[in-house]
C-alpha positions as CSV (number, residue, x, y, z in Angstrom):
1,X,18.7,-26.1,-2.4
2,X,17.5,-23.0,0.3
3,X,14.2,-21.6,-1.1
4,X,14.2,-17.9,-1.2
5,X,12.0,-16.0,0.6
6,X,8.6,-14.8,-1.0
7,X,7.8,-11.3,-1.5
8,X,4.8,-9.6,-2.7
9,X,4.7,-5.9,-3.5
10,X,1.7,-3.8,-3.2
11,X,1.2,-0.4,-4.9
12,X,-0.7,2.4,-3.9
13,X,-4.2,4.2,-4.6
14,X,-4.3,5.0,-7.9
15,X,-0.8,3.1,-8.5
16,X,-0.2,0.0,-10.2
17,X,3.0,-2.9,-10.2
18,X,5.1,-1.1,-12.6
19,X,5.2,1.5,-10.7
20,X,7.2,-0.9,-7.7
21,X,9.5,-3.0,-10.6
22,X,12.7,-1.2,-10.3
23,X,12.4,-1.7,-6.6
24,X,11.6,-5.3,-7.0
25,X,14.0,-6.0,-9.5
26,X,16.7,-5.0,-6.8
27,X,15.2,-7.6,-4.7
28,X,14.7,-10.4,-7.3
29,X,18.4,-12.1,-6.5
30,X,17.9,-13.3,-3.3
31,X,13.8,-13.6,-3.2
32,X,10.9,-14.9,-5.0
33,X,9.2,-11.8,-5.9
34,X,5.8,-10.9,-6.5
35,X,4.6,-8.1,-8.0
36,X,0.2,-7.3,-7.9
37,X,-1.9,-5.1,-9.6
38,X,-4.7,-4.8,-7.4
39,X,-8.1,-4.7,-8.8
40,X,-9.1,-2.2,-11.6
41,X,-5.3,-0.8,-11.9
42,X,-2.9,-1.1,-14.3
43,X,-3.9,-4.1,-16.0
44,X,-6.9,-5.2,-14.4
45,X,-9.7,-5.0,-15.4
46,X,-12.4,-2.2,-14.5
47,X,-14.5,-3.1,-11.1
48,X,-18.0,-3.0,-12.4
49,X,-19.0,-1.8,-8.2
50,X,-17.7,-0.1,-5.7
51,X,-13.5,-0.6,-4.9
52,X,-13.1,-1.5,-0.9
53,X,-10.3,-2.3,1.2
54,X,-12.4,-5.1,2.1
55,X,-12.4,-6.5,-1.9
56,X,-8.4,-5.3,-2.0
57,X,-8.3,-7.8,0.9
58,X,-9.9,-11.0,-0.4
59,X,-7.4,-10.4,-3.7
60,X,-5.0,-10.6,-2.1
61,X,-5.7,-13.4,0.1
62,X,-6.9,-15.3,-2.9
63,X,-3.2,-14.6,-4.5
64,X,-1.3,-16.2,-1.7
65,X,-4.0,-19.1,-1.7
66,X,-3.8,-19.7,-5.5
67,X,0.1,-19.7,-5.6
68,X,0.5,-21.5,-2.8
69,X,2.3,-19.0,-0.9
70,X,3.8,-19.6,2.6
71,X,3.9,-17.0,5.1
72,X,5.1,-14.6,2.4
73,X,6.7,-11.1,3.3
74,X,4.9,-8.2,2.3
75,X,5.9,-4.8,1.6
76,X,3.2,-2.4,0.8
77,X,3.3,1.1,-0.2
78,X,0.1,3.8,1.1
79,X,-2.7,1.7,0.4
80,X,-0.9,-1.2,-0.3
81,X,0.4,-1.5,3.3
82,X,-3.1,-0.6,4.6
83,X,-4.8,-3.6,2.7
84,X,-1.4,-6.1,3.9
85,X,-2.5,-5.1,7.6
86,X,-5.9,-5.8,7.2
87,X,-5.3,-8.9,6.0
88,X,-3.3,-9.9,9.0
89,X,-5.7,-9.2,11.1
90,X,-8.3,-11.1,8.8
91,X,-5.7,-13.7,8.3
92,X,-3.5,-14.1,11.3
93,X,-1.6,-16.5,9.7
94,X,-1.4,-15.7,6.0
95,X,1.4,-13.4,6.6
96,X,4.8,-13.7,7.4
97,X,6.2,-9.8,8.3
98,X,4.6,-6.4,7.0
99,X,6.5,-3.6,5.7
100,X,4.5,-0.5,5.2
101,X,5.7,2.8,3.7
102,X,3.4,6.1,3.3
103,X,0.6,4.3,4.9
104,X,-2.3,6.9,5.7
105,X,-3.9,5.1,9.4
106,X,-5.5,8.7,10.3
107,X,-8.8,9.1,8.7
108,X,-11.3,11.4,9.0
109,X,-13.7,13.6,6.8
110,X,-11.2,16.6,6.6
111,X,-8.2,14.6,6.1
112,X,-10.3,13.4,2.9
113,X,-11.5,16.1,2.3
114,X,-8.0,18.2,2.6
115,X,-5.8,15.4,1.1
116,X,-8.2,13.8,-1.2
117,X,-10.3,16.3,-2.5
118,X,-8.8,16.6,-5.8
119,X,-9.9,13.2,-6.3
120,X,-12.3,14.0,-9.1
121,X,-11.8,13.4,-12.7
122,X,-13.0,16.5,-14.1
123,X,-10.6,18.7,-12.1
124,X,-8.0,16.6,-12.8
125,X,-9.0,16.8,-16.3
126,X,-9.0,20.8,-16.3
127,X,-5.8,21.8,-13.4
128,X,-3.8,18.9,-13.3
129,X,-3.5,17.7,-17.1
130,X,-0.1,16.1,-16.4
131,X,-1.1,13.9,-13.5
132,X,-4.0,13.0,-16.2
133,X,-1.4,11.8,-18.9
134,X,0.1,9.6,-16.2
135,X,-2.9,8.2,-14.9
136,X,-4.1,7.5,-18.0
137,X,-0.6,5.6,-19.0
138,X,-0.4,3.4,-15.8
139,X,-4.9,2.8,-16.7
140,X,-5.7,3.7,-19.6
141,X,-8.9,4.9,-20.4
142,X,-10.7,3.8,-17.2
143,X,-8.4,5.8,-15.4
144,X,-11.3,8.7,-14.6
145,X,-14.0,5.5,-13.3
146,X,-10.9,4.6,-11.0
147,X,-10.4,8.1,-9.8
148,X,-13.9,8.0,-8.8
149,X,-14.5,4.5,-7.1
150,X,-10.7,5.3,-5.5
151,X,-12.6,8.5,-3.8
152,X,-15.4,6.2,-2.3
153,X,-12.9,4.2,-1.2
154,X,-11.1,7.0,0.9
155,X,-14.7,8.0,1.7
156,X,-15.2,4.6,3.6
157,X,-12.3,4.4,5.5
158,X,-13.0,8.5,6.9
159,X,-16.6,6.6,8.1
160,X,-15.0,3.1,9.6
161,X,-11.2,2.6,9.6
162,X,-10.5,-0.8,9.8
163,X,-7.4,-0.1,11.5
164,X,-7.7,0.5,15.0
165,X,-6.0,0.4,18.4
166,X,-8.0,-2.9,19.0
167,X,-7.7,-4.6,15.1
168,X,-3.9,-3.8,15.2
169,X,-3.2,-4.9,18.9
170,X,-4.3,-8.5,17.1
171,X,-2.0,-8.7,14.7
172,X,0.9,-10.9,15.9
173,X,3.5,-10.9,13.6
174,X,6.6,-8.3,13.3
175,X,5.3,-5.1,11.3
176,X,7.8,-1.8,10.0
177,X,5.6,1.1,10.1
178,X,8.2,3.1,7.4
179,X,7.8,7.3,6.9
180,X,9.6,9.4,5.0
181,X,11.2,12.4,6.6
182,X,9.2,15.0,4.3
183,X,6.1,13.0,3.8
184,X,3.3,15.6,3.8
185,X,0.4,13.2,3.8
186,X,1.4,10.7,6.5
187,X,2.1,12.3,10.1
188,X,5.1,11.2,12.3
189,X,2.5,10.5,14.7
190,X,-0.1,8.5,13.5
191,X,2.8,6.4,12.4
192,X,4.2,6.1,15.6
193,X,0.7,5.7,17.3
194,X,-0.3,2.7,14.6
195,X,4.1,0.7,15.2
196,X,2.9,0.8,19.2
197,X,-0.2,-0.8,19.2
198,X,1.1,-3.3,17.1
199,X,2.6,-6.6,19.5
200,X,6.1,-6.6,17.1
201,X,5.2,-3.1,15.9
202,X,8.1,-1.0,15.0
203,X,8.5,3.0,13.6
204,X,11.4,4.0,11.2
205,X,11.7,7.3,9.8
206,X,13.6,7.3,6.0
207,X,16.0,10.4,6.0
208,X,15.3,13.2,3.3
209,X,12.0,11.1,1.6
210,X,9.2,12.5,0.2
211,X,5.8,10.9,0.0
212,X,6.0,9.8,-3.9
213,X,7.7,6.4,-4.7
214,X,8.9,7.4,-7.3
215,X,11.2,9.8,-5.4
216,X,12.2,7.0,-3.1
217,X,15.7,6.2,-2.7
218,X,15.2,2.6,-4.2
219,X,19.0,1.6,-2.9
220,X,18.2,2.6,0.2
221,X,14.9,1.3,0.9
222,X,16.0,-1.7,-0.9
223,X,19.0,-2.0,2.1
224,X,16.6,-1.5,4.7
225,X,13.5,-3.9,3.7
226,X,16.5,-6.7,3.2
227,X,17.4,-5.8,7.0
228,X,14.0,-6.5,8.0
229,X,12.9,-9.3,6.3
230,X,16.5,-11.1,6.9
């Protein structure tokens, strides 16, 4: 019997695993899929300190460890694709191949200040009481501690981002920096930049795609992370 290959899917800031199911589900036939809610999302419980790409890192390494995962294939949306990359270059070889779509790589004070701002509970609370309801349905009622230690986080990276031209020209194995066409919060070119420092880096641009997942094309992508990982 030929043993599938393994997935894992990882969801973005503020995401959680259900959010990446239907997308998974499409891939379930022909792979062994994983699906991760990283720590204090969805169904995890609440980090008592502070949430770091660093901790998002050791999760995940300690998933692969525990199930006894072999070079699995990751696919990682926004954060999830900047934590799979990190953990590469931690890890050379606890990776197989990285797909990343809507991965933020350029970070600086203004960009968190211009793209993450919002990023307070309170606000969120009082101007954006639908994008409460949802976070509050994906966390439940630690969603507003999340919102807050998910800020630090962003806060971080705009003082040290891990990934740089020297981390990512370390990484060895074949990476897909993916982009949607109309994403407003990931640039063409710091996409481009991150695919060319990396040895088996490569760029592609999804036609007509938004930043959200949940506007994602799931056919599509689902047809185009197959091609890669094949």
């Amino acid at each position: 019997m030929i043993q599938k290959p393994t997935i894992i899917f990882l969801h973005g800031a503020l995401g959680s695993a259900v959010q990446l199911d239907d997308l998974a589900n499409l891939m379930r036939e022909n792979n062994d899929v994983h699906v991760l809610d990283f720590l204090g999302h969805g169904k995890q419980n609440l980090l008592s300190g502070k949430l770091s790409v660093e901790l998002l890192c050791t999760q995940l390494e300690e998933y692969i460890s525990n199930h006894q995962l072999v070079s699995p294939l990751i696919f990682g949306y926004s954060l999830g694709g900047y934590v799979a990359l990190c953990t590469s270059h931690r890890h050379p070889k606890s990776i197989g191949k990285i797909i990343c779509l809507g991965t933020k790589f350029a970070w600086n004070p203004q960009v968190v200040n211009e793209q993450f701002g919002f990023l307070d509970p309170e606000k969120i609370k009082s101007e954006m009481p639908g994008f409460a309801a949802g976070l509050k349905e994906l966390h439940g009622e630690k969603w507003e501690i999340l919102t807050q230690q998910t800020f630090g986080l962003v806060q971080s990276l705009a003082k040290n981002s891990l990934l740089n031209e020297l981390t990512l020209s370390k990484i060895q194995i074949p990476v897909c920096i993916m982009r949607g066409e109309k994403d407003k919060m990931v640039s063409e070119e710091e996409s481009v930049q991150t695919a060319a420092h990396i040895a088996l880096g490569k760029y592609f641009c999804l036609a007509n795609t938004p930043h959200h997942l949940e506007k994602v094309d799931v056919i599509m992508l689902k047809e185009k992370i197959q091609e890669f990982f094949d």
